[in-house]
VEXDREN-2710 file (C-alpha; in Angstrom, 1 decimal):
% VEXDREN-2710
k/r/px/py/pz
1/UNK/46.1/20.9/15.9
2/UNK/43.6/23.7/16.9
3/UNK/45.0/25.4/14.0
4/UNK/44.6/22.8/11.3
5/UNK/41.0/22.0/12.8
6/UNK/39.9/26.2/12.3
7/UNK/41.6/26.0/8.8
8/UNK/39.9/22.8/7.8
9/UNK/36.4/24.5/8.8
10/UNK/36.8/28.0/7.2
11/UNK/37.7/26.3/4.3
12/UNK/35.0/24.1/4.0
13/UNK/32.5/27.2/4.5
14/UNK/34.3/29.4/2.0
15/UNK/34.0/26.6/-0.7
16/UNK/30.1/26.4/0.6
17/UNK/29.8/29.8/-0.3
18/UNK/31.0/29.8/-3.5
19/UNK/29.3/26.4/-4.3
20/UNK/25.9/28.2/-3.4
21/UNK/24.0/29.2/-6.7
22/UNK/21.8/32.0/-7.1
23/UNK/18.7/31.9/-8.7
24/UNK/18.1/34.6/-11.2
25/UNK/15.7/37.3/-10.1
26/UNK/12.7/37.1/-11.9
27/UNK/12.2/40.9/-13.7
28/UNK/8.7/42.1/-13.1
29/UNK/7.7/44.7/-15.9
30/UNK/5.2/47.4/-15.0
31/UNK/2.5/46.6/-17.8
32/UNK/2.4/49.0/-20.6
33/UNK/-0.6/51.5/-19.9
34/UNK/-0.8/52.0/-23.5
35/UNK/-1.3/48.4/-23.6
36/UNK/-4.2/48.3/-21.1
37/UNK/-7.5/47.2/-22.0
38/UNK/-9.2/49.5/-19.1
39/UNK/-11.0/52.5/-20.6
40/UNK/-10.5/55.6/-18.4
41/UNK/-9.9/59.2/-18.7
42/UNK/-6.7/60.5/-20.3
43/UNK/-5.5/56.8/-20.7
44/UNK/-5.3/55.3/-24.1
45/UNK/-7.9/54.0/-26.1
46/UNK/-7.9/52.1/-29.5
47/UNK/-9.1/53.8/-32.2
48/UNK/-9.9/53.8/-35.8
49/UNK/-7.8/55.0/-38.9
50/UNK/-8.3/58.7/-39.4
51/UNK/-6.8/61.6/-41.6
52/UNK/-4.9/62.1/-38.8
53/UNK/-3.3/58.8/-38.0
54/UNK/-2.1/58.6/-41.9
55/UNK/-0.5/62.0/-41.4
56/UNK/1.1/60.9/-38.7
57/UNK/2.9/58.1/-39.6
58/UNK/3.9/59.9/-43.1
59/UNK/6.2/61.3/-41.0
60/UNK/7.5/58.7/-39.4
61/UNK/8.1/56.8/-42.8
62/UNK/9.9/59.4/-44.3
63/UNK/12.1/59.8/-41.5
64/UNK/13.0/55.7/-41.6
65/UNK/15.4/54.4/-43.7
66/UNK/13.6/51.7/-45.9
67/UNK/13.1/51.2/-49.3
68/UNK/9.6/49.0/-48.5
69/UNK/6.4/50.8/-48.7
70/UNK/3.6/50.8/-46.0
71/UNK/1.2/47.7/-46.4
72/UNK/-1.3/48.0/-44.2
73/UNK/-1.8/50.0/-40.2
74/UNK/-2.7/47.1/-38.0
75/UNK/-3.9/49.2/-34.8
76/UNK/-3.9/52.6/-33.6
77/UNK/-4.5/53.9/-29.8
78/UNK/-4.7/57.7/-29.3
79/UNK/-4.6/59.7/-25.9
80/UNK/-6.3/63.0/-25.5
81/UNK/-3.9/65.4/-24.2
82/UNK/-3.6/68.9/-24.8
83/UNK/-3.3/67.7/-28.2
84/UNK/-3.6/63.8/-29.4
85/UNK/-1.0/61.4/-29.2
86/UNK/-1.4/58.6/-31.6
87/UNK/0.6/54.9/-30.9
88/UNK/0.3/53.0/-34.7
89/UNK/1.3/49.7/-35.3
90/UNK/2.2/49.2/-39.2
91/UNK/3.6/46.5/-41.2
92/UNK/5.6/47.3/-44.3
93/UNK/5.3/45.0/-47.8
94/UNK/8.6/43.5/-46.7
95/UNK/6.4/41.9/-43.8
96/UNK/7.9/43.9/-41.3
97/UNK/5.9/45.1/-38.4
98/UNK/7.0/48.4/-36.9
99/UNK/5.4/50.9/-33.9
100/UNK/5.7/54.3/-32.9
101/UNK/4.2/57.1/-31.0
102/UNK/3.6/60.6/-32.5
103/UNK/2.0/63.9/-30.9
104/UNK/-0.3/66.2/-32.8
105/UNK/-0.6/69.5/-31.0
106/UNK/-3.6/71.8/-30.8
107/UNK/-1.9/73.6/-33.8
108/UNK/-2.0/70.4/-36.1
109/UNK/1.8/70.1/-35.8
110/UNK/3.1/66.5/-35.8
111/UNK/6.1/65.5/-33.5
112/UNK/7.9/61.7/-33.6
113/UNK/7.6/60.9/-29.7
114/UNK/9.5/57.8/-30.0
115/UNK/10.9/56.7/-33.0
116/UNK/9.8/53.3/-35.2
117/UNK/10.7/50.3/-33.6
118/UNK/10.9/46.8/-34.9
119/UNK/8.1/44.8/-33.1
120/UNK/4.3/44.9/-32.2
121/UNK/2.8/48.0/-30.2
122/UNK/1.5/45.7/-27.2
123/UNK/2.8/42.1/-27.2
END
């Protein structure tokens, strides 16, 4: 009887166990320091369209794989590094919007830092 009694209750908490849901953890991201609004020192900063920024993302669009031209650069944000790193958000003429991040070292030469992606620079 004992017996049947402890079997009765382990199963009863077992099945409690398993019946128990878990509530998804809620991800927290770290916010995008590119993305900050808060002017300081070697942070990022949004800029203006420059020489610089257009030869910049000419080499970004002829490494992508698209047949749609550039329609318009919808926001740039440079860093001041040894050097300039330039974050451009561009959509194409097929409506497309696109971002990347290039570096332009103290010798002028431009480096992709992070390829195009598909999506705004700071949603």
């Amino acid at each position: 009887m004992k017996t049947i009694l402890a079997a009765s209750v382990l199963s009863v908490i077992a099945l409690t166990g398993c019946a128990k849901q878990t509530e998804p953890q809620k991800q927290i991201s770290p916010s995008n320091p590119m993305c900050s609004t808060k002017t300081m020192p070697g942070g990022w900063n949004v800029s203006d369209v420059t020489p610089g920024v257009e030869k910049a993302l000419d080499n970004v669009l002829a490494q992508m794989n698209t047949a749609s031209k550039l329609k318009q650069i919808n926001e740039v944000r440079t860093q001041i590094v040894n050097g300039t790193n330039y974050a451009i958000e561009f959509t194409l003429e097929n409506g497309e919007v696109w971002h990347t991040v290039v570096y332009r070292n103290l010798r002028d030469d431009y480096m992709i830092e992070q390829v195009a992606q598909q999506g705004p620079l700071c949603p």
